[in-house]
C-alpha positions as CSV (number, residue, x, y, z in Angstrom):
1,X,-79.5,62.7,-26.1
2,X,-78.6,60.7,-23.8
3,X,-76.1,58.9,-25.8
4,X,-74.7,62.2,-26.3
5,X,-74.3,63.4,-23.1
6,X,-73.1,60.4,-22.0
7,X,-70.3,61.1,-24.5
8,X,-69.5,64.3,-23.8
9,X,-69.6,63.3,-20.1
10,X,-67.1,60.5,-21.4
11,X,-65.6,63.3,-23.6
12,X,-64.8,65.6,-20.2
13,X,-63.9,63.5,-17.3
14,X,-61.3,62.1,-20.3
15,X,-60.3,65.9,-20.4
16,X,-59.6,66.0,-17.1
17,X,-57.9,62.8,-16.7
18,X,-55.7,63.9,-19.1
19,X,-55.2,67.4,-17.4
20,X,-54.8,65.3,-14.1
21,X,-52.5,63.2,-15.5
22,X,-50.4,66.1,-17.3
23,X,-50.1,68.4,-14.0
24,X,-49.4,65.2,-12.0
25,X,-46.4,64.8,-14.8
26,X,-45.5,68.2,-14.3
27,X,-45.5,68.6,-10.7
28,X,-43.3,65.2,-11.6
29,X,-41.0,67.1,-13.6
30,X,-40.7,69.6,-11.0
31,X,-39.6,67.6,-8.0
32,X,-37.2,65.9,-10.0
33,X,-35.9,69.7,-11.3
34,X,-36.1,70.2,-7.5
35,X,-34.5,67.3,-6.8
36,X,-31.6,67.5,-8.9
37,X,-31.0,70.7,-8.0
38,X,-30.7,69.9,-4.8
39,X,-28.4,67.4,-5.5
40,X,-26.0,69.5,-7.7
41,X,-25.7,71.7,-4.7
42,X,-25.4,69.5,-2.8
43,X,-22.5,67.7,-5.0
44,X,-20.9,71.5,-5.0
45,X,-21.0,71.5,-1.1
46,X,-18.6,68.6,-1.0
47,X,-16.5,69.1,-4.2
48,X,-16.3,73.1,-1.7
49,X,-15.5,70.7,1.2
50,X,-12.9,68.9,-0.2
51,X,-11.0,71.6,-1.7
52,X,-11.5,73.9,1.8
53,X,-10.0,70.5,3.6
54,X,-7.3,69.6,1.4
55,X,-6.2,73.6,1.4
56,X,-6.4,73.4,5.0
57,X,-4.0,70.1,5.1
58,X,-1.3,72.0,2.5
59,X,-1.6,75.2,4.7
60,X,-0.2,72.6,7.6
61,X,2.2,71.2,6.0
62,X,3.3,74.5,4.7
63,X,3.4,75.7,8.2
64,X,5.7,72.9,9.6
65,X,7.9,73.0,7.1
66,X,8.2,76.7,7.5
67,X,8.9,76.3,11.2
68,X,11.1,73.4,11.1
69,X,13.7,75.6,8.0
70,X,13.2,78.2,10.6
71,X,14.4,76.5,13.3
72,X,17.2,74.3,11.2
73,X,18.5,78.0,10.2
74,X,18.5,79.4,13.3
75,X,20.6,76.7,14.7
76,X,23.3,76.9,11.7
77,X,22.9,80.8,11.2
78,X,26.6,81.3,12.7
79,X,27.8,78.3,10.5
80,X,29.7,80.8,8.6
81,X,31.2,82.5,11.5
82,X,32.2,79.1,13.1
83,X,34.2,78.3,10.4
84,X,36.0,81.4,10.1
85,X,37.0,80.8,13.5
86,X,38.3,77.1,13.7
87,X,41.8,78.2,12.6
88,X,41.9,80.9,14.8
89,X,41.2,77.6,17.4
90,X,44.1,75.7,15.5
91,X,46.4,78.5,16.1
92,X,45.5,78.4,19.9
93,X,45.9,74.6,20.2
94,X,49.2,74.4,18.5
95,X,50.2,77.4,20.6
96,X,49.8,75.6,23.7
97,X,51.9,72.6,22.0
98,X,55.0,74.8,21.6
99,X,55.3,76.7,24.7
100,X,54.2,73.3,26.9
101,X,57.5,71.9,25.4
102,X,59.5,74.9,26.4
103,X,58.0,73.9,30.3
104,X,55.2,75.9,32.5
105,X,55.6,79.3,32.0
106,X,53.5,82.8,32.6
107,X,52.9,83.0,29.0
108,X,51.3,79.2,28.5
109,X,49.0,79.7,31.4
110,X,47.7,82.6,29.7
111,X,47.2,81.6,26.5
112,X,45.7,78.3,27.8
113,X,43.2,80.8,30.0
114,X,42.5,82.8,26.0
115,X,42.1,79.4,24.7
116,X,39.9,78.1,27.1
117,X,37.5,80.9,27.2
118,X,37.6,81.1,23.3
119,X,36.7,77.2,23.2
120,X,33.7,78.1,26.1
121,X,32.3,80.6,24.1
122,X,32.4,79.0,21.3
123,X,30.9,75.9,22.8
124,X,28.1,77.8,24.4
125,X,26.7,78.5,20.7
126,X,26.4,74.7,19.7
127,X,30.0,73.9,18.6
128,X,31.4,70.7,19.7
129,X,34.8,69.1,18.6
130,X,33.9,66.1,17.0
131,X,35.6,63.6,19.4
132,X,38.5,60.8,17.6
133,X,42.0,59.9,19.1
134,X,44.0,57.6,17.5
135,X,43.4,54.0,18.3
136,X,39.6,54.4,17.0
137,X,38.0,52.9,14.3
138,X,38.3,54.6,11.1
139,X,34.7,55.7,10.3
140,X,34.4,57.7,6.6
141,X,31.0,59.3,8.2
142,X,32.6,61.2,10.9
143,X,36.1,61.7,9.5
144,X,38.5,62.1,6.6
145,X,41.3,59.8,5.5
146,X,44.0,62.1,4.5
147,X,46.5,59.3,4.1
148,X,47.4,55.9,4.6
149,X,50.4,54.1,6.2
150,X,52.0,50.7,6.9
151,X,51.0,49.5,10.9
152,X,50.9,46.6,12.1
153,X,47.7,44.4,11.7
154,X,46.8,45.9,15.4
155,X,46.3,49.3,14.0
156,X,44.9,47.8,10.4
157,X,41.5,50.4,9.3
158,X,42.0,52.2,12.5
159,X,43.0,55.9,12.9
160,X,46.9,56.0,13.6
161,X,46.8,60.0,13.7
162,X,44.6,63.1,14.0
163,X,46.6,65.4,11.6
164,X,43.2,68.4,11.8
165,X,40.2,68.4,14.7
166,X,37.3,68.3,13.5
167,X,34.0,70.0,15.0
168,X,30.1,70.0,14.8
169,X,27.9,72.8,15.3
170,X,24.6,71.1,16.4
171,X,23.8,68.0,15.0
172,X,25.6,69.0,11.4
173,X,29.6,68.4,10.7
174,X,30.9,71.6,9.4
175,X,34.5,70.4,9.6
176,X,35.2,66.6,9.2
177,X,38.6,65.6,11.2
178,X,41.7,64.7,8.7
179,X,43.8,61.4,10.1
180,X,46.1,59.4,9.1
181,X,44.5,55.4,9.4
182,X,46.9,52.9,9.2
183,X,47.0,50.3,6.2
């Protein structure tokens, strides 16, 4: 009997190796279940990260761009009006030509005092004359060559003319100045 205890003995502590060795493979399995669970989440949390951050950063962007078209039309918003109103100063500057060539009078000072408080106003919502006298450089950037003529070589690619002023409102040309530049 002893033989046969001894192999049942054998028989049961292999039993419970084996059902020691299968929970110890379970409970295994399961930290590894844990574990990768754990790390999907924790893979989610960043992809969640990412995608809050890089929302966040377009929001920005968004935002400034907003602000600065906000600000670029608020500073041409009268762009239209201006330009209605540039002939209106044409008609005033070549006014003051004419009656300064019939000599001081009562009428020329007051249309030089309608001018000049028409130019103020005007002024005082960003519009600048563009500034270019003849002598200058010809620069296609800032003005328009409306013609050319025959000067000597002193006056060669430089403006000989200013046939049309021409004004800014801001930073932005809204009418390029026409000359003449001589050839």
């Amino acid at each position: 009997m002893s033989t046969e205890n001894q192999d049942i003995n054998k028989e049961q502590e292999d039993i419970q190796q084996e059902v020691v060795q299968e929970t110890a493979e379970a409970q295994e399995g399961t930290e590894k279940e844990v574990k990768s669970a754990e790390e999907v989440l924790t893979e989610q949390l960043a992809n969640e990260k990412d995608k809050n951050l890089r929302l966040f950063a377009e929001f920005e962007n968004f935002r400034k761009r907003t602000a600065k078209e906000r600000l670029e039309l608020l500073s041409t918003a009268s762009e239209g009006v201006m330009l209605a109103l540039l002939p209106v100063i044409d008609d005033f500057n070549r006014a003051i030509v004419e009656l300064e060539k019939h000599g001081e009078s009562e009428h020329l000072t007051g249309i030089k005092l309608i001018a000049t408080k028409f130019a103020d106003t005007l002024s005082s919502k960003g519009l600048v004359e563009v500034e270019i006298k003849a002598g200058d450089d010809f620069n296609a950037d800032l003005s328009e060559a409306v013609t050319q003529i025959p000067a000597g070589d002193d006056m060669k690619g430089k403006v000989v003319d200013v046939i049309e002023r021409g004004y800014k409102l801001g930073e932005k040309v809204i009418r390029f100045p026409k000359v003449v530049i001589g050839q």
